[in-house]
FIKOLZA-1660 file (N, C-alpha, C; in steps of 0.1 Angstrom, whole numbers, plus 5000, padded with zeros to 4 digits):
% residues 244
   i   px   py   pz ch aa at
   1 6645 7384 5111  A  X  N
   1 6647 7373 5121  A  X CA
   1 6660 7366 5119  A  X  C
   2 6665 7363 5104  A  X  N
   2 6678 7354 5108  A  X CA
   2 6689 7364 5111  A  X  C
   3 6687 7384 5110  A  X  N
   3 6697 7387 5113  A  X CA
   3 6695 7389 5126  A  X  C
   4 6687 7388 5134  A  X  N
   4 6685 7384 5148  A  X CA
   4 6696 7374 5152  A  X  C
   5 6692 7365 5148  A  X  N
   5 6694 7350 5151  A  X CA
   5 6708 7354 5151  A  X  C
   6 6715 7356 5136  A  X  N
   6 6735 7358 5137  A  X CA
   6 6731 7364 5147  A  X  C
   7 6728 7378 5151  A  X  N
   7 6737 7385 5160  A  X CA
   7 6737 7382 5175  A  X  C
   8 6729 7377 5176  A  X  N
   8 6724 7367 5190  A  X CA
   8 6736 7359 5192  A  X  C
   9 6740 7350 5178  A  X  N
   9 6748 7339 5181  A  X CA
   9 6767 7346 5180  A  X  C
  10 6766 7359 5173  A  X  N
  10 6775 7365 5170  A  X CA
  10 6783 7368 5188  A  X  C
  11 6773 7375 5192  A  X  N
  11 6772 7382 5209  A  X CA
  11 6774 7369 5219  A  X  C
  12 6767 7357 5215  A  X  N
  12 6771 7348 5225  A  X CA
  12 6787 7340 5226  A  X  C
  13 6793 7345 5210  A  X  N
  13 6808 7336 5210  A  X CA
  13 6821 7347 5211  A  X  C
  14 6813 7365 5213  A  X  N
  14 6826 7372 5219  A  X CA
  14 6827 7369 5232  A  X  C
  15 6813 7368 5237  A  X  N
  15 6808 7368 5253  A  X CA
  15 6821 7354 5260  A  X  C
  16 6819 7345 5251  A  X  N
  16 6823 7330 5255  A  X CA
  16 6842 7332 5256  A  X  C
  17 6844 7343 5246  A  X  N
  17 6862 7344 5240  A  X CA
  17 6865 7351 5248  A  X  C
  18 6856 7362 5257  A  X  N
  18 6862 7371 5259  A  X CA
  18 6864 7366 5278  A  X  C
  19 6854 7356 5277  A  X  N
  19 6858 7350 5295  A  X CA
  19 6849 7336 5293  A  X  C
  20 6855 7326 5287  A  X  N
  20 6853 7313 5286  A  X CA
  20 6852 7302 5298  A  X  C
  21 6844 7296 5303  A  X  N
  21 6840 7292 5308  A  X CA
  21 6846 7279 5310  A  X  C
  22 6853 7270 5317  A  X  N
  22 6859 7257 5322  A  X CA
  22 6857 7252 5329  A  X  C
  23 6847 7243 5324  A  X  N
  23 6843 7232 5337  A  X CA
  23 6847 7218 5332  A  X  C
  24 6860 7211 5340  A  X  N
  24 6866 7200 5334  A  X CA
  24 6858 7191 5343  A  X  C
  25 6860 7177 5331  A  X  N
  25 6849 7164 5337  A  X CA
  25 6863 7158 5348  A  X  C
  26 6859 7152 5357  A  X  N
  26 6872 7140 5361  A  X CA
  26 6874 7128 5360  A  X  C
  27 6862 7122 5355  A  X  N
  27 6868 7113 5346  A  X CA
  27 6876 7112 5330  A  X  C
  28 6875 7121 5327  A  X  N
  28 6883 7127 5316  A  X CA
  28 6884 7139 5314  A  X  C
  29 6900 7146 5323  A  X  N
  29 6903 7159 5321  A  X CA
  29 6906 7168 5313  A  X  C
  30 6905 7163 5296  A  X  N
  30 6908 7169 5283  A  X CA
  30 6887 7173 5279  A  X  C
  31 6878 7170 5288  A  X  N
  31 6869 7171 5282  A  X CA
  31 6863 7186 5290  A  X  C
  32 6855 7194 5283  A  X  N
  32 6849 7202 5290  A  X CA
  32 6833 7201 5290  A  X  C
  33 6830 7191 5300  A  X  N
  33 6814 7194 5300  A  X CA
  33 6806 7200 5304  A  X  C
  34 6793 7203 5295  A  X  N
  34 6786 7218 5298  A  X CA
  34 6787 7226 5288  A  X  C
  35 6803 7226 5282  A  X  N
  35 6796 7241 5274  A  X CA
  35 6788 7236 5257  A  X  C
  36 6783 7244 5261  A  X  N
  36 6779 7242 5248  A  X CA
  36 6781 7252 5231  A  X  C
  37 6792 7263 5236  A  X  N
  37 6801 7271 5228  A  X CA
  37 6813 7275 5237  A  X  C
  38 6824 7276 5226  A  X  N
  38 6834 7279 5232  A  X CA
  38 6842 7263 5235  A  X  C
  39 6854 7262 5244  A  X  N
  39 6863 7248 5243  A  X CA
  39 6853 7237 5249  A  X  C
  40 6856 7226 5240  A  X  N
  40 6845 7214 5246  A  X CA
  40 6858 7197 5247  A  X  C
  41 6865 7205 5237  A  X  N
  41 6875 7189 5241  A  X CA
  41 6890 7197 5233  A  X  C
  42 6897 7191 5246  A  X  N
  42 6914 7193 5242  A  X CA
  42 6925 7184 5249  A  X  C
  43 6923 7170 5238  A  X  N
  43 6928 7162 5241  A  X CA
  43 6946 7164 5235  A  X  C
  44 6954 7168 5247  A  X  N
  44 6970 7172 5243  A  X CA
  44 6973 7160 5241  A  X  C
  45 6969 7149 5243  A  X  N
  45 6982 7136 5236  A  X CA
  45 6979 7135 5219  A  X  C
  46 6967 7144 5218  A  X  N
  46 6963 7138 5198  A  X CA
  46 6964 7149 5193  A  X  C
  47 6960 7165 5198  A  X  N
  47 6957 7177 5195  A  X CA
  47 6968 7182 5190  A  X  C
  48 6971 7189 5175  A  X  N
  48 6986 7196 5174  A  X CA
  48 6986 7207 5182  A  X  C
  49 6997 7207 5188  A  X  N
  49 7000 7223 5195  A  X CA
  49 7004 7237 5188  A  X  C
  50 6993 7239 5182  A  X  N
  50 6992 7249 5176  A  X CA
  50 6983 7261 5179  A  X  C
  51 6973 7264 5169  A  X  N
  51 6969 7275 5169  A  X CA
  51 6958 7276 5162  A  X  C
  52 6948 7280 5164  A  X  N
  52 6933 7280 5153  A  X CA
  52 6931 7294 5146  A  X  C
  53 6929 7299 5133  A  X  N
  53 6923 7311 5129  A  X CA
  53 6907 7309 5126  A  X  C
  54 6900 7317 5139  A  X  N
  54 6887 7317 5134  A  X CA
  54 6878 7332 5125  A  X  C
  55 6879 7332 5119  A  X  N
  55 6871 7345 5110  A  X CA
  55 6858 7342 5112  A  X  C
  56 6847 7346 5120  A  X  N
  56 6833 7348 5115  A  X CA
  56 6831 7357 5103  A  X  C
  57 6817 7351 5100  A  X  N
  57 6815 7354 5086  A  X CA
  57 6806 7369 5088  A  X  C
  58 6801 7373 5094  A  X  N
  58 6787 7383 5094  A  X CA
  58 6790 7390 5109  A  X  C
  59 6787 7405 5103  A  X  N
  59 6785 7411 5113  A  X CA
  59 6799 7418 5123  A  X  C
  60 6805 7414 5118  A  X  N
  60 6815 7416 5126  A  X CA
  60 6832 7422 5116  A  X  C
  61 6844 7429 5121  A  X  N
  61 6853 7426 5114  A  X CA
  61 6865 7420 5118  A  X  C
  62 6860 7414 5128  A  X  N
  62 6874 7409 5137  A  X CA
  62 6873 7398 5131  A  X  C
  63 6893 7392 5137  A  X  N
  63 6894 7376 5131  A  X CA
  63 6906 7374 5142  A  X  C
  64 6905 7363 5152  A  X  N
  64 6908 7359 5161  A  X CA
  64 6916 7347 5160  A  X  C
  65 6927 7348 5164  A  X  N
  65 6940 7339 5169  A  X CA
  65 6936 7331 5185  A  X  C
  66 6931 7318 5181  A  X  N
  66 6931 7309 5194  A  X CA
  66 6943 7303 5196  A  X  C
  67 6947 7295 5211  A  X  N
  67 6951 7284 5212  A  X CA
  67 6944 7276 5218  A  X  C
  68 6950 7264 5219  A  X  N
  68 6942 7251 5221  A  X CA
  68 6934 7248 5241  A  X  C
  69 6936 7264 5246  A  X  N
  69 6929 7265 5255  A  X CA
  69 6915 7271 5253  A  X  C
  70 6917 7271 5241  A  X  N
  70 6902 7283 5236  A  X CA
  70 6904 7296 5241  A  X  C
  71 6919 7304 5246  A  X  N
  71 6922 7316 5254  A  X CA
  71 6924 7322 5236  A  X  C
  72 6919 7336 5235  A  X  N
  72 6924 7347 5226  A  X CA
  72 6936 7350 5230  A  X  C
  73 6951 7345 5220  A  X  N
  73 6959 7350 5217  A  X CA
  73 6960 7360 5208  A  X  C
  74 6956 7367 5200  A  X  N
  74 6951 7377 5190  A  X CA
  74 6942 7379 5184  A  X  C
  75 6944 7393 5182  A  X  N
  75 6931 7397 5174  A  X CA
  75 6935 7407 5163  A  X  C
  76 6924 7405 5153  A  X  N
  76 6926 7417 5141  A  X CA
  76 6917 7422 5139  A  X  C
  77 6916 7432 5135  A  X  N
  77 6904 7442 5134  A  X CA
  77 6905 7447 5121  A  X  C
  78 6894 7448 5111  A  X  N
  78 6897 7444 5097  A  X CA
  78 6888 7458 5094  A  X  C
  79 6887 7461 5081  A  X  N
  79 6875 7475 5078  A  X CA
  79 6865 7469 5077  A  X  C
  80 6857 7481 5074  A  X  N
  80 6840 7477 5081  A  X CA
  80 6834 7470 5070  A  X  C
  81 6844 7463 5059  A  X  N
  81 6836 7452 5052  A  X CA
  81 6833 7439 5057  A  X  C
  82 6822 7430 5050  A  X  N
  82 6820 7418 5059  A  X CA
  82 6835 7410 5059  A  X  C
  83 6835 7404 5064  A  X  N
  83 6847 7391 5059  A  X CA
  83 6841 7380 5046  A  X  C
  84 6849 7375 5040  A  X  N
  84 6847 7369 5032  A  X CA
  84 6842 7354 5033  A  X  C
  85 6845 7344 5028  A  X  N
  85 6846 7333 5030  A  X CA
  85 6863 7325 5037  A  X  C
  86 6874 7335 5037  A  X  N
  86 6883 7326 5036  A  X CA
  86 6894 7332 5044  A  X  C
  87 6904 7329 5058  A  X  N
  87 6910 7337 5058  A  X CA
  87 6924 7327 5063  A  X  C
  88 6936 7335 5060  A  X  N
  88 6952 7325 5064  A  X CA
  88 6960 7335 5072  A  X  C
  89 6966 7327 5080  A  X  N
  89 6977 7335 5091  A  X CA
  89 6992 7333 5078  A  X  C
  90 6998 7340 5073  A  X  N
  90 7010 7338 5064  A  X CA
  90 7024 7337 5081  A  X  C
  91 7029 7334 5072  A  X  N
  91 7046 7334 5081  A  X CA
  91 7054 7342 5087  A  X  C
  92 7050 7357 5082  A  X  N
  92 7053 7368 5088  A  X CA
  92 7044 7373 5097  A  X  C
  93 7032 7363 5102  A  X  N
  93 7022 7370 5114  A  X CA
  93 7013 7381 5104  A  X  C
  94 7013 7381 5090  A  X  N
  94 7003 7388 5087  A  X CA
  94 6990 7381 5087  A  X  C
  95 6977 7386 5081  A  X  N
  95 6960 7383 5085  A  X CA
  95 6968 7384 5070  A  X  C
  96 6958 7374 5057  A  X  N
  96 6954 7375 5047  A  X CA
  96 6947 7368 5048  A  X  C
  97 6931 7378 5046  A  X  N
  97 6914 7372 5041  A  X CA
  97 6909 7380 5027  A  X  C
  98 6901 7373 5029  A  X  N
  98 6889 7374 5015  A  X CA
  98 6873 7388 5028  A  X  C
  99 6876 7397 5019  A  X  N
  99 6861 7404 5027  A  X CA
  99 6852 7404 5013  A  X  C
 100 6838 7409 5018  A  X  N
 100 6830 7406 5011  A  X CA
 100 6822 7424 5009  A  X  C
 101 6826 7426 4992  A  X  N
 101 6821 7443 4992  A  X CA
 101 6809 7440 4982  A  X  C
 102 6804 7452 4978  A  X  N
 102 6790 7457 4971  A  X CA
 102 6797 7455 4956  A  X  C
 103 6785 7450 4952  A  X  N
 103 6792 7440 4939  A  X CA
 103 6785 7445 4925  A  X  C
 104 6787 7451 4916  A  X  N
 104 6780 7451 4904  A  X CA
 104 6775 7440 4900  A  X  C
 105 6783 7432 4901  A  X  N
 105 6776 7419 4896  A  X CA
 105 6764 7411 4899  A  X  C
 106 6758 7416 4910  A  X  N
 106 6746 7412 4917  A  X CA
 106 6747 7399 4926  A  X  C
 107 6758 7395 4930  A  X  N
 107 6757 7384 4937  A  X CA
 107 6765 7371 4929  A  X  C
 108 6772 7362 4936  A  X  N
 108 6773 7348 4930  A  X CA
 108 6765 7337 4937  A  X  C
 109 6756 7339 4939  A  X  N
 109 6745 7329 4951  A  X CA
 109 6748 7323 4961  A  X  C
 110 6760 7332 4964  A  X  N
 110 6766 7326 4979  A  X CA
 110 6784 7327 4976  A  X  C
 111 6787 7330 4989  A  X  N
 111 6801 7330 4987  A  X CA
 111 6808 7339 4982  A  X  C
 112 6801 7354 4982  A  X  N
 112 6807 7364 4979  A  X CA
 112 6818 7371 4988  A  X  C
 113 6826 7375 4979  A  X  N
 113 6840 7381 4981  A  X CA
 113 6841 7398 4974  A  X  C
 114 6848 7395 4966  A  X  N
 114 6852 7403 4958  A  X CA
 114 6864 7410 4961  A  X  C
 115 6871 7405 4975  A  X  N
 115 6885 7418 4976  A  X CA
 115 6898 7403 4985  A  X  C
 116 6907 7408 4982  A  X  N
 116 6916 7399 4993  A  X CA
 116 6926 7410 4998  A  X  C
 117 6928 7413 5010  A  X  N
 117 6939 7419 5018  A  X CA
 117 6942 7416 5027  A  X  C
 118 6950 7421 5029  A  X  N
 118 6966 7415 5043  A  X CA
 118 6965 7428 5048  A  X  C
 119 6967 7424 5063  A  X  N
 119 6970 7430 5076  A  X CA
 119 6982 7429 5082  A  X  C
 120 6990 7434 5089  A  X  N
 120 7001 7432 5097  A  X CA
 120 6996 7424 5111  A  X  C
 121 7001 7427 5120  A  X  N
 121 6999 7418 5137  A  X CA
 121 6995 7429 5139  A  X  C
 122 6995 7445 5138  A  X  N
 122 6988 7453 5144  A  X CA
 122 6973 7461 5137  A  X  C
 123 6969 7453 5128  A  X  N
 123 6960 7455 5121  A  X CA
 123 6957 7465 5115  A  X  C
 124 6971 7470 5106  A  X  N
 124 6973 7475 5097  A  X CA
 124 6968 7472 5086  A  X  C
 125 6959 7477 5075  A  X  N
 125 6963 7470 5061  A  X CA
 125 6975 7477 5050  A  X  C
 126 6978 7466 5050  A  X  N
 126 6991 7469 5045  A  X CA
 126 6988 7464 5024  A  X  C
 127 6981 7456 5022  A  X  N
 127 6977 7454 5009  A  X CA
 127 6962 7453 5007  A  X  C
 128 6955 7455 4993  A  X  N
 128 6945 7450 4989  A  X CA
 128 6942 7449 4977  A  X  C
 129 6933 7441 4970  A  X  N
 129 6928 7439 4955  A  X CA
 129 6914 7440 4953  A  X  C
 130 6912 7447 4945  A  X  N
 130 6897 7444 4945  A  X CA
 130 6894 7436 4928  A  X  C
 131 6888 7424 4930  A  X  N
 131 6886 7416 4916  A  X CA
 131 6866 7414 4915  A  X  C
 132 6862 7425 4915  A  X  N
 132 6850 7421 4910  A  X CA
 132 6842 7433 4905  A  X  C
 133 6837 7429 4894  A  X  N
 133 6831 7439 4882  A  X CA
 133 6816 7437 4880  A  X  C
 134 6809 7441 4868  A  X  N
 134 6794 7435 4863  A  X CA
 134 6798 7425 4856  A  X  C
 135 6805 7418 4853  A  X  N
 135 6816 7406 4848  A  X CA
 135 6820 7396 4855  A  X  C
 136 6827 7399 4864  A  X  N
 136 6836 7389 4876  A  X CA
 136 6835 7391 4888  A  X  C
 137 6837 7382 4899  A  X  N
 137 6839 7385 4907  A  X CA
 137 6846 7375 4913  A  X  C
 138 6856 7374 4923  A  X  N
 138 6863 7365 4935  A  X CA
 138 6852 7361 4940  A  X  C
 139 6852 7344 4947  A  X  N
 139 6845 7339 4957  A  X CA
 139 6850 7332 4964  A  X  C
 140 6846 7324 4977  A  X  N
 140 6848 7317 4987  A  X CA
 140 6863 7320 4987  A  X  C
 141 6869 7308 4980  A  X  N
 141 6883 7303 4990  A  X CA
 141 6896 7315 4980  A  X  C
 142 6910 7311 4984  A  X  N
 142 6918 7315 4973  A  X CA
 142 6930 7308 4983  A  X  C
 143 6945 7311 4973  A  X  N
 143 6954 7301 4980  A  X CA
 143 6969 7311 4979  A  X  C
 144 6976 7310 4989  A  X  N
 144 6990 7317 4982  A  X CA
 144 6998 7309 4981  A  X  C
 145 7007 7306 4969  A  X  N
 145 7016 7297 4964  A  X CA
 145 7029 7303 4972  A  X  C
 146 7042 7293 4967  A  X  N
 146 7054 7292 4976  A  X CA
 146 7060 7308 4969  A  X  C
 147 7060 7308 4959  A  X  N
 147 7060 7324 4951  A  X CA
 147 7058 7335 4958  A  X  C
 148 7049 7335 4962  A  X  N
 148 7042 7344 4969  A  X CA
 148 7028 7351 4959  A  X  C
 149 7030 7343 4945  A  X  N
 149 7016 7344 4941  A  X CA
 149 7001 7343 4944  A  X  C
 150 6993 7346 4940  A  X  N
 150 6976 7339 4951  A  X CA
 150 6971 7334 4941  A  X  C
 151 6963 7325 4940  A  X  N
 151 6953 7319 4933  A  X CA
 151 6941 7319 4940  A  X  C
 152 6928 7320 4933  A  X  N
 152 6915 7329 4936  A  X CA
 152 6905 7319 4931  A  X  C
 153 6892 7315 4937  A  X  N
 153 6884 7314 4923  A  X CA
 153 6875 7323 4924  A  X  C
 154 6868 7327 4910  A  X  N
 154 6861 7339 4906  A  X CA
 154 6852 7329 4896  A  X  C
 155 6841 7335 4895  A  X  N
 155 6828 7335 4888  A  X CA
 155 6835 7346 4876  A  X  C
 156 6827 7340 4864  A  X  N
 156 6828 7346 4854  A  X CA
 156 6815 7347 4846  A  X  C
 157 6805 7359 4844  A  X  N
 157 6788 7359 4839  A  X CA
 157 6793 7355 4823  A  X  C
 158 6781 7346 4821  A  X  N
 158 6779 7344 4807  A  X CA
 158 6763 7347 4806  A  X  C
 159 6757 7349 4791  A  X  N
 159 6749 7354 4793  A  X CA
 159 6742 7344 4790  A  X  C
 160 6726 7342 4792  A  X  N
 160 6719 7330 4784  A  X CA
 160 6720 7326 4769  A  X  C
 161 6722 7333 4759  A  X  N
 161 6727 7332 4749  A  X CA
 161 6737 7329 4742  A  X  C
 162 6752 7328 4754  A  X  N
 162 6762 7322 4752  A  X CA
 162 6758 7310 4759  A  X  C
 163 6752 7302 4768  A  X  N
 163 6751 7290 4775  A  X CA
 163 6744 7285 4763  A  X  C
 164 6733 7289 4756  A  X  N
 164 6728 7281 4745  A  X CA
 164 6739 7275 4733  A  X  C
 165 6748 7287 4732  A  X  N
 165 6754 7285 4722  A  X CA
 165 6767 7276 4725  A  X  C
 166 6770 7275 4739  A  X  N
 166 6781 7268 4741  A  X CA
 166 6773 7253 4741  A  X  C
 167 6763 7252 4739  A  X  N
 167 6752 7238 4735  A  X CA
 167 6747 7233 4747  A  X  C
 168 6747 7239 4759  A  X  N
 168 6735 7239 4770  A  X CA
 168 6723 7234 4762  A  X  C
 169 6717 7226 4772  A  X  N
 169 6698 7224 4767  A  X CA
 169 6694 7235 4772  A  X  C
 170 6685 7238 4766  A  X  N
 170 6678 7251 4769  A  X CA
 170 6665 7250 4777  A  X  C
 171 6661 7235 4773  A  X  N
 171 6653 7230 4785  A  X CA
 171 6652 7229 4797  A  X  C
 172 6670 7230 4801  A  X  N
 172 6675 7230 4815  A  X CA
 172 6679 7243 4823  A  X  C
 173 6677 7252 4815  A  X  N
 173 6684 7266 4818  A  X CA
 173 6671 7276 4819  A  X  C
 174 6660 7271 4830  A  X  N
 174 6649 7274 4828  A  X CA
 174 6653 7291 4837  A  X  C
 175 6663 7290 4849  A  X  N
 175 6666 7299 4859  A  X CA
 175 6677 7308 4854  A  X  C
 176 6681 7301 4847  A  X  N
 176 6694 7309 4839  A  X CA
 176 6684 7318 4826  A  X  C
 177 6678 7313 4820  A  X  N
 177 6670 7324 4812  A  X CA
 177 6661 7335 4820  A  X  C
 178 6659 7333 4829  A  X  N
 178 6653 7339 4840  A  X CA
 178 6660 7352 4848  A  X  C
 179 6670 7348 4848  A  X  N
 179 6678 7357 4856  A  X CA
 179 6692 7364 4845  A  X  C
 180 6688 7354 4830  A  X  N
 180 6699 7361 4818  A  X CA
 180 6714 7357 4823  A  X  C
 181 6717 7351 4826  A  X  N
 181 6730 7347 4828  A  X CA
 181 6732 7335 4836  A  X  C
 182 6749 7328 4832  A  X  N
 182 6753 7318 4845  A  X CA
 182 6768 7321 4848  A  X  C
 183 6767 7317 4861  A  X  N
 183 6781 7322 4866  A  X CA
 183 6793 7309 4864  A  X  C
 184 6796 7309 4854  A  X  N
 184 6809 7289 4856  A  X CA
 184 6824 7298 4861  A  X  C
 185 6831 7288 4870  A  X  N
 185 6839 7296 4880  A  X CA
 185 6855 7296 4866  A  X  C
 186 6861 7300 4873  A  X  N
 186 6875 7302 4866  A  X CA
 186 6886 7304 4875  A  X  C
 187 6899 7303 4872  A  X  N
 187 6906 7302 4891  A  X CA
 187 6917 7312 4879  A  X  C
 188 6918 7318 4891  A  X  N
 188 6930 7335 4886  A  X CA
 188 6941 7333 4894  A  X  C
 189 6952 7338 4888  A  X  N
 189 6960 7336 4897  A  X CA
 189 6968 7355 4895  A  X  C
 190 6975 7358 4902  A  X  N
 190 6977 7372 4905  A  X CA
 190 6992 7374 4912  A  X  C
 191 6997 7382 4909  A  X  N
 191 7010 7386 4914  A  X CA
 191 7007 7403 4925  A  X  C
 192 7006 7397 4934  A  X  N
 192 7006 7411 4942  A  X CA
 192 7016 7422 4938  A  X  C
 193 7007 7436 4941  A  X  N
 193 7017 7445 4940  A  X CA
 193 7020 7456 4956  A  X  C
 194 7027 7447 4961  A  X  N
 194 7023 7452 4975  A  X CA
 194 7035 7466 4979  A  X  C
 195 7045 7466 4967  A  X  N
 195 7049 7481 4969  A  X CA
 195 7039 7486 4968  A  X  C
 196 7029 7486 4963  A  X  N
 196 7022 7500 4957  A  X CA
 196 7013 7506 4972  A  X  C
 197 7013 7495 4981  A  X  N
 197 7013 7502 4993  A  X CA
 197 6996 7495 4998  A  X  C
 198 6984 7498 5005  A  X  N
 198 6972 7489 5009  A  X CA
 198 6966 7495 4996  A  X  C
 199 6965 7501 4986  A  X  N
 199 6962 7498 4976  A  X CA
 199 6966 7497 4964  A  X  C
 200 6980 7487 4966  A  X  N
 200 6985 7482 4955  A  X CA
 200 6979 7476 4944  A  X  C
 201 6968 7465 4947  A  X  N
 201 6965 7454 4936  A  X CA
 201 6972 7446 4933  A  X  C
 202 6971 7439 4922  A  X  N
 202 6980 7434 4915  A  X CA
 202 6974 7426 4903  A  X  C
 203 6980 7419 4897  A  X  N
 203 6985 7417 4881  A  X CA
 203 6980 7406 4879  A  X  C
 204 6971 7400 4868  A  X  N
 204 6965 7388 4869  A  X CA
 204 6978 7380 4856  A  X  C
 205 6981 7368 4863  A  X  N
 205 6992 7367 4848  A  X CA
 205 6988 7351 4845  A  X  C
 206 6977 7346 4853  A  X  N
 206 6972 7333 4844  A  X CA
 206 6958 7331 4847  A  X  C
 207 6949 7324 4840  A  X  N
 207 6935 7322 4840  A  X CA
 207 6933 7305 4838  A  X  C
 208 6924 7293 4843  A  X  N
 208 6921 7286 4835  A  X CA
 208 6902 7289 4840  A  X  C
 209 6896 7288 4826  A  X  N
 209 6881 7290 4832  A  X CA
 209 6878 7273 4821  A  X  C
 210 6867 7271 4832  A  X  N
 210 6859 7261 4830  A  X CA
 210 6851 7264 4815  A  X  C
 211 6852 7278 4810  A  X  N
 211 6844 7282 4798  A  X CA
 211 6849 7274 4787  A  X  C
 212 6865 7273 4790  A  X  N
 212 6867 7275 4780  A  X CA
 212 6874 7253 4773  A  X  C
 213 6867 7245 4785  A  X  N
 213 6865 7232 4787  A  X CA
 213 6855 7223 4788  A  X  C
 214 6844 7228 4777  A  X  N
 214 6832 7221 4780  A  X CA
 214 6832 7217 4765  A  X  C
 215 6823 7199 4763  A  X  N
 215 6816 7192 4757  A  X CA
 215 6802 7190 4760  A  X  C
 216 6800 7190 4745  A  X  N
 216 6785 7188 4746  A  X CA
 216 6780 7179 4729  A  X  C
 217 6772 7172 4731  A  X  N
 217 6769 7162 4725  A  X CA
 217 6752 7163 4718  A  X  C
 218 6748 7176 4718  A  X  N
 218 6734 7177 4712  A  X CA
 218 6738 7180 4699  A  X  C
 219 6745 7193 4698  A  X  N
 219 6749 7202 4685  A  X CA
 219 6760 7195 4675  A  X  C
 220 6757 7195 4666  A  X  N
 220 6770 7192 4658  A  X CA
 220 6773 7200 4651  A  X  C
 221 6770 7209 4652  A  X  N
 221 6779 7224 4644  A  X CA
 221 6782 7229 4654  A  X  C
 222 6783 7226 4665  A  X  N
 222 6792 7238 4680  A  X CA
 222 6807 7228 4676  A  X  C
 223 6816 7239 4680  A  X  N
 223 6829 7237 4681  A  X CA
 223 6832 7228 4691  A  X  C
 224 6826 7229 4702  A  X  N
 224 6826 7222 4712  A  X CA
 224 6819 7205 4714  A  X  C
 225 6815 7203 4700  A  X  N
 225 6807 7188 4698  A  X CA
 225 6818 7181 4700  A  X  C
 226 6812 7169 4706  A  X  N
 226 6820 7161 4710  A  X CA
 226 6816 7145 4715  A  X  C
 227 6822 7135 4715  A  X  N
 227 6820 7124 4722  A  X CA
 227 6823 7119 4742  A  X  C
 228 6814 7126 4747  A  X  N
 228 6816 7124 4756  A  X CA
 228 6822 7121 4770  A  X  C
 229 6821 7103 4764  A  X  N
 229 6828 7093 4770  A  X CA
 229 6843 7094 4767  A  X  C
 230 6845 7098 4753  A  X  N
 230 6865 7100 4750  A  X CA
 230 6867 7111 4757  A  X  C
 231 6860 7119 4765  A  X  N
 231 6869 7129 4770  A  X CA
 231 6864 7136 4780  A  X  C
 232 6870 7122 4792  A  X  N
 232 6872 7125 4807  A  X CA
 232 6877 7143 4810  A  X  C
 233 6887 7147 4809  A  X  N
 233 6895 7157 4812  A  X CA
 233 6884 7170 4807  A  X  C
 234 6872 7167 4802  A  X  N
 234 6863 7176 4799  A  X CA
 234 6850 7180 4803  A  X  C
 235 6842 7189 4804  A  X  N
 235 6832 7190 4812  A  X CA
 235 6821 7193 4800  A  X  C
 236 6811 7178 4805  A  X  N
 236 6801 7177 4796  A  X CA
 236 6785 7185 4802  A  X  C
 237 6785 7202 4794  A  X  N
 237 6776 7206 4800  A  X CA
 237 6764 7206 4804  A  X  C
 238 6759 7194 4797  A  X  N
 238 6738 7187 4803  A  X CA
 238 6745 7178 4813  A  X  C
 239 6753 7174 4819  A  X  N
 239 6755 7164 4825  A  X CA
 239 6744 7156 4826  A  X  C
 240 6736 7152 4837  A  X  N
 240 6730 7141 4838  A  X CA
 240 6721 7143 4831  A  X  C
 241 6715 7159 4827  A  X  N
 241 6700 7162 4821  A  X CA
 241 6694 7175 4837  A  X  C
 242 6701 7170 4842  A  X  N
 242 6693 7180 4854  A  X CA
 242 6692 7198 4849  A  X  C
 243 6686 7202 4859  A  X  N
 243 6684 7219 4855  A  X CA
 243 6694 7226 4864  A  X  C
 244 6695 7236 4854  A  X  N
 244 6708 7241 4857  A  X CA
 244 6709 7256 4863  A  X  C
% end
């Protein structure tokens, strides 16, 4: 039923892009009343004159270039993986998104990724990476620096035996012993290798993970014991006491 539901709602916003509907009010001609998908307000004295990237998430592999009439000025057509969580128009009119592949790792409970690639304006791929193992994986968002570096975040599995040991309560980790692992994120950063052509990859040349920044205050033989309150800049892992 809910893949009903997307593709219902998937079919009703090509329908809307592909011949959108305008019916302006007259008492205020920036408003469009009535619709109820597709352009509803475009107020030019506030609105920047730009440009919108919309990626849907499911179902589809296109990712569409609006402007502020709600008319398709472009479109990309991406491989028949889902889309990801995240996608950017760069400077040269390329598509760089996040798609979402079949994952050894079984999932990160939402927000799966696992690949980032760039398209040209003709929807070429012209690069791709794939960062996800029975170990890691990319999720939701990622960012490209002035470098032309990316920065990613990625899940990284620990198993329930290291969360004990990193001094987790064990009282709280009732789902995490359940399912043998927890995912704490880590942000990657990568140097594309986009000679190498759409399946260049590229080169991870920094890490910081949340693993390796946590206090905890039960154990005093973990390495990680610590006084809490002296150290803001650190992540105390029972926090409140809640389950984890």
């Amino acid at each position: 039923m809910r893949k009903l539901f997307y593709l219902i709602a998937l079919l009703s916003l090509i329908v809307n892009l592909a011949s959108p509907t305008v019916l302006y009010s007259a008492s205020s001609p920036n408003l469009y009343t009535g619709n109820t998908v597709g352009l509803m307000v475009n107020d030019t004295s506030r609105a920047w004159p730009g440009y919108t990237l919309v990626a849907p998430k499911h179902y589809t592999s296109l990712t569409y270039l609006l402007d502020n009439q709600g008319q398709v000025v472009h479109t990309w057509t991406g491989t028949d993986d889902e889309p990801g969580q995240s996608a950017y128009l760069l400077e040269n009119g390329h598509l760089l998104r996040a798609a979402k592949i079949n994952s050894q790792l079984g999932g990160t409970g939402g927000g799966e990724g696992g690949r980032i690639e760039e398209y040209d304006w003709n929807s070429n791929r012209v690069w791709s990476m794939d960062y996800s193992t029975t170990t890691y994986m990319q999720h939701h968002d990622f960012c490209v620096l002035p470098n032309g570096n990316i920065i990613m975040l990625v899940v990284e599995k620990q198993t329930y035996a290291e969360a004990v040991a990193a001094g987790f309560n064990p009282g709280n980790l009732g789902l995490v012993q359940t399912d043998g692992f927890i995912l704490p994120d880590t942000v990657v950063e990568i140097v594309p290798n986009r000679a190498g052509g759409w399946e260049g990859g590229g080169t991870v040349v920094w890490k910081w993970k949340i693993w390796d920044h946590l206090i905890q205050e039960l154990y005093t033989g973990q390495g990680n014991y610590g006084d809490v309150s002296a150290h803001p800049e650190l992540i105390n892992v029972n926090g409140g006491g809640n389950a984890v």
